[in-house]
Every structure is written in C-alpha cells, then in structure tokens.
Steps between C-alpha positions, in 0.01 A plus 500: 500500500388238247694490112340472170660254248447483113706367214515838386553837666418829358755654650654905415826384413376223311326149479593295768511101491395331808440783734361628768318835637484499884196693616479629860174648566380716260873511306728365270806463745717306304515308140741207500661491196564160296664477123404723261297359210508625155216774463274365268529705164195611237623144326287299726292785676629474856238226545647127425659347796588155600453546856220653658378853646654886522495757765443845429369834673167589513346707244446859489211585266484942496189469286180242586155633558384152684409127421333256614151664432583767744623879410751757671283758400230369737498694827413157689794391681398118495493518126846718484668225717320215278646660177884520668433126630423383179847655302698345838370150407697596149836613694428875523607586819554901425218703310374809420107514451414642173197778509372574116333887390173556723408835617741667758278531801500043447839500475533649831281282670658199329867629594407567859329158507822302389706766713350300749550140359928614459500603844357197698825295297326181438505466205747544199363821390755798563306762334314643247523582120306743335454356136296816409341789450785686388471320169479600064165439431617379165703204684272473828459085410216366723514846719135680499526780267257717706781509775829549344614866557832734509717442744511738779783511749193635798290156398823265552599652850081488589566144382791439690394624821168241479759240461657600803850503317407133386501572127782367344488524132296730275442461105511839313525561121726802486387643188241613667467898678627548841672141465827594568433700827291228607775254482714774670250476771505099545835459491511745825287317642699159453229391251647297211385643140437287210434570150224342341134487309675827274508629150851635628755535211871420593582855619225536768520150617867607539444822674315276745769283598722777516240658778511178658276253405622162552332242359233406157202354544447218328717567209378501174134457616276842545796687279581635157657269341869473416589618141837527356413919475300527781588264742298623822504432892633160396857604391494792749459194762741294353722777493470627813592200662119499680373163664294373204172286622385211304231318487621161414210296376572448149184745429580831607857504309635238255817286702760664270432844604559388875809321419576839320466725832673254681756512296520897433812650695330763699176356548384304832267260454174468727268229482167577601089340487325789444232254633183597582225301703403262265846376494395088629150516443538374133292682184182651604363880534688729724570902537806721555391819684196577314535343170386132418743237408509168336769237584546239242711252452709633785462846319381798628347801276263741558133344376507712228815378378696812486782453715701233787332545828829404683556105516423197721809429531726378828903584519606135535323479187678809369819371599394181296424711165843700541686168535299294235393690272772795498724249571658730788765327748286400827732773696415755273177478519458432886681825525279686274198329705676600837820701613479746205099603585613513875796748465231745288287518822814545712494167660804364398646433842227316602370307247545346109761321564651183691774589737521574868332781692218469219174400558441146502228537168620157290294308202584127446415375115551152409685435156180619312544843648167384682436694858565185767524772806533827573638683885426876545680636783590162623158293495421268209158533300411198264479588161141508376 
C-alpha cells in the first residue's frame, strides 16, 4: 500500500487541504482527510493557488472517436489501444469509443472488433457508443448523408449482439419513425439512449426522455436551435433533468452557455472531447468515416466547410476551458469530467470518484491545471 499526497484533494464531500488517498493495489482504500479549504468560486476560476498541485479522479469521457492519429473506428487493435493510450496520457482513465454513421454491415465489424478491445481490460475503454446512423439528415453534422437511416428496433439488437453486449450508449434523434420503439428496445437491453443530431421540437424530444432516454449529445450542437416559441431537444434536456454533454473548447459552445447548463436545476453536466484522430497531430488534412476534414488552428470542419468534425480536444484540457473560461469551480467541473459520466454508464461504484473501494484512477495537475501524472487502476502513466 503506497499513499498519494497533493495540496489539494478532489474529494466527494469536498476539497480537501493536505490529504491523502491510500491506494492498495488497484483501489482507493482510504483518503486521509486534512482541513478543508475554501472551494474556489467563479471569482477566481478555481485555478489561482498559492501552493501547488490538486488531486482528482480520472476522467470519464462517454463520447471520443480517438486521438493521437489513430481511430476507434479502425478494426486494428494496435491502433484502438494507441487511440485509448493517447486520451490516458490526458487523465482519461474511463471511455467509451465513439463510432460515427457508416453502413450497418461496418458497424458490425467495427463493434465486434472493439467488443474485443473491452474484453481483454487493458485499456480504459469500457465500451462502445454508437454516434449514428439513427440520425435527422437535416442535423447529421459531419455524419455521411448516404448512411443515415430510420431507426429500427431489429438493426439496434443486430447491432447489439455484434457488440457482444459491449455497446453502451447509442445517439438517436427521436423525431424520427420507429424512434420511440427503438429506444424501448435499448433501454431493455441496458443500452443508454441519448438524444441528439435532431430537428426534434420540445414535445418529441420530451416523449423521448419520458421512454427513457438519458442523456443529449452534445447539446446545442447537431440540434434545432433553442427559440423562445420553439425551444427544441435543448429545453426538453434541460427539463428532463438528462446528463447534458459538452464540448468545452470555447468553439463548439460559447463559455456562458456552459456556465448556463451547469447552472440549470435539473440539468447534469457532462464534459466530453468529441475528439477525433487528429486530436495531437496539429492542423493538417484528415477524415471522419468517409468524409474529408480540415483541422485548423486547432479546429476541425469538414473540408468543405459545412460543419464541426468533432474536436481535437483532450479532457484535462476540457476541464481547463470549464474552469477558465466558464469560470466553473474546479469541483464542478472535475465532476462533470468524471463521477457524473461514470454513474450514466452504471459505474458509479467503481469509479469517478475518490473514496475507498474505488478504483485507484487519480490525475495530478500542478497549479496551472497542467497534467503532472496520472494512475489508472493503481499504476502511474507520465503525462505526455
């Protein structure tokens, strides 16, 4: 048994001063607890500190379709693992792998394929999410036109049985026909539903969270957008008390609409990358499924300019935009980037947060909110 020390501890009952998380193993078996610090308010942005370094729980990004130059959608397990290794080096220690719209017959191959990466437990990667093809053409984003289709309840189970009951998360817009029976059909099969890439008004994005849907996709991105008369899947989120993701990189949504969700009463905020594999590789020429994308200046659009295609972005450098430029407390936002995500995929018990019986997944930042060190399941991996 060996502890872990930092001036600051991200701890569920609050920020601790001087503490320490005891790690046996693979677990969290104990976190000694010190004095209590103030928790840093939107005033100074959680991120001015005389002394040095916090101590949080490793991220849980739902929605990230690779990095690093390498792509989840790849049926190559040594690219797979590369993609997880490079979000680790950035503190995500729990993922989903993120497939985009492609035909369904490669969508089963590429399920089975990472069915196969969840099961050998290596790496972070817990399961799958299937960003598409259940999608509105009219808000499909950087999803291939030629494959979005209806949703049918037969295609999800065909789908979940590739996966080997490894798919975790689907996205569905539930304006669509045979929407609602399909999430009917997921949630029986423990897959989590989320709303997103719709033209849904309020009253079907509603009628989708009353059927069980769980979570939006990227809110505000790939939906109708909110109008004081016709205010869309992004109220009906708000409303329903869904786990809202957002992609935090001061692109995809302007700071004061994040500080908004946080702050809404029902809502649950979820910070996610969205990345895709160009995320580290700096501007240059890349694709997304099928379709050819341009990164610049850290951007990422299709090349003909019509829409995001995802981010390059990292969830230490997520929790960095919630905290600096939303101006979100640092607990806040480390839960948003951790123990919120991991109670949507059930994992609650096990990981997301720091306390014993937990796994022993911890990020170290130094006062910059800078990655110094990161442990999954009790080992340490240098940031890089």
């Amino acid at each position: 048994m060996h502890e872990v020390r930092a001036a600051r501890v991200v701890a569920p009952d609050g920020v601790l001063a001087g503490a320490a998380v005891q790690v046996d193993g693979d677990q969290v078996t104990g976190v000694t607890v010190g004095a209590a610090v103030r928790t840093p308010g939107a005033a100074d942005g959680g991120a001015s500190h005389r002394s040095g370094g916090w101590l949080l729980p490793g991220f849980v990004d739902l929605h990230c379709h690779g990095g690093g130059g390498a792509d989840f959608a790849s049926t190559d397990r040594a690219e797979q693992e590369a993609a997880a290794a490079y979000h680790l080096r950035h503190g995500t220690t729990t993922m989903l792998a993120s497939l985009v719209t492609a035909p369904l017959d490669r969508l089963a191959r590429q399920l089975e394929s990472l069915a196969g990466l969840v099961e050998d437990g290596r790496t972070s990667v817990v399961g799958a999410h299937l960003e598409g093809p259940f999608l509105a053409s009219a808000r499909r984003g950087a999803h291939d036109a030629r494959y979005v289709r209806a949703p049918d309840a037969g295609d999800l189970r065909r789908l979940w049985e590739a996966s080997r009951g490894t798919l975790r998360v689907i996205t569905v817009a539930p304006e669509l026909p045979g929407a609602l029976e399909m999430i009917a059909e997921a949630v029986g099969l423990g897959v989590v539903v989320a709303v997103g890439h719709t033209d849904a008004t309020y009253e079907q994005a509603t009628a989708a969270y009353r059927a069980g849907a769980r979570v939006a996709t990227h809110l505000f991105n790939a939906m109708r957008p909110l109008h004081h008369r016709d205010p869309g899947a992004v109220l009906a989120s708000l409303s329903a008390g869904a786990a809202c993701e957002v992609i935090a990189d001061g692109i995809h949504v302007h700071p004061a609409v994040l500080k908004l969700v946080a702050g809404h009463g029902h809502a649950r905020l979820v910070l996610v990358t969205d990345a895709i594999s160009a995320a580290g590789l700096g501007d240059g020429r890349t694709a997304l499924g099928e379709l050819p994308v341009e990164v610049r200046g850290g951007v990422a659009r299709l090349a003909d300019g019509a829409a995001l295609a995802g981010s390059t972005l990292t969830m230490d450098a997520a929790l960095r935009g919630a905290v600096r430029r939303a101006g979100l407390p640092l607990p806040v936002a480390s839960r948003a980037a951790s123990a919120t995500p991991a109670d949507i995929l059930g994992l609650g018990g096990s990981v997301g947060i720091l306390a014993p019986g937990h796994a022993a997944d911890l990020v170290r930042l130094d006062d910059d909110l800078q990655v110094v060190e990161v442990m999954r399941r009790g080992e340490s991996v240098l940031a890089g």
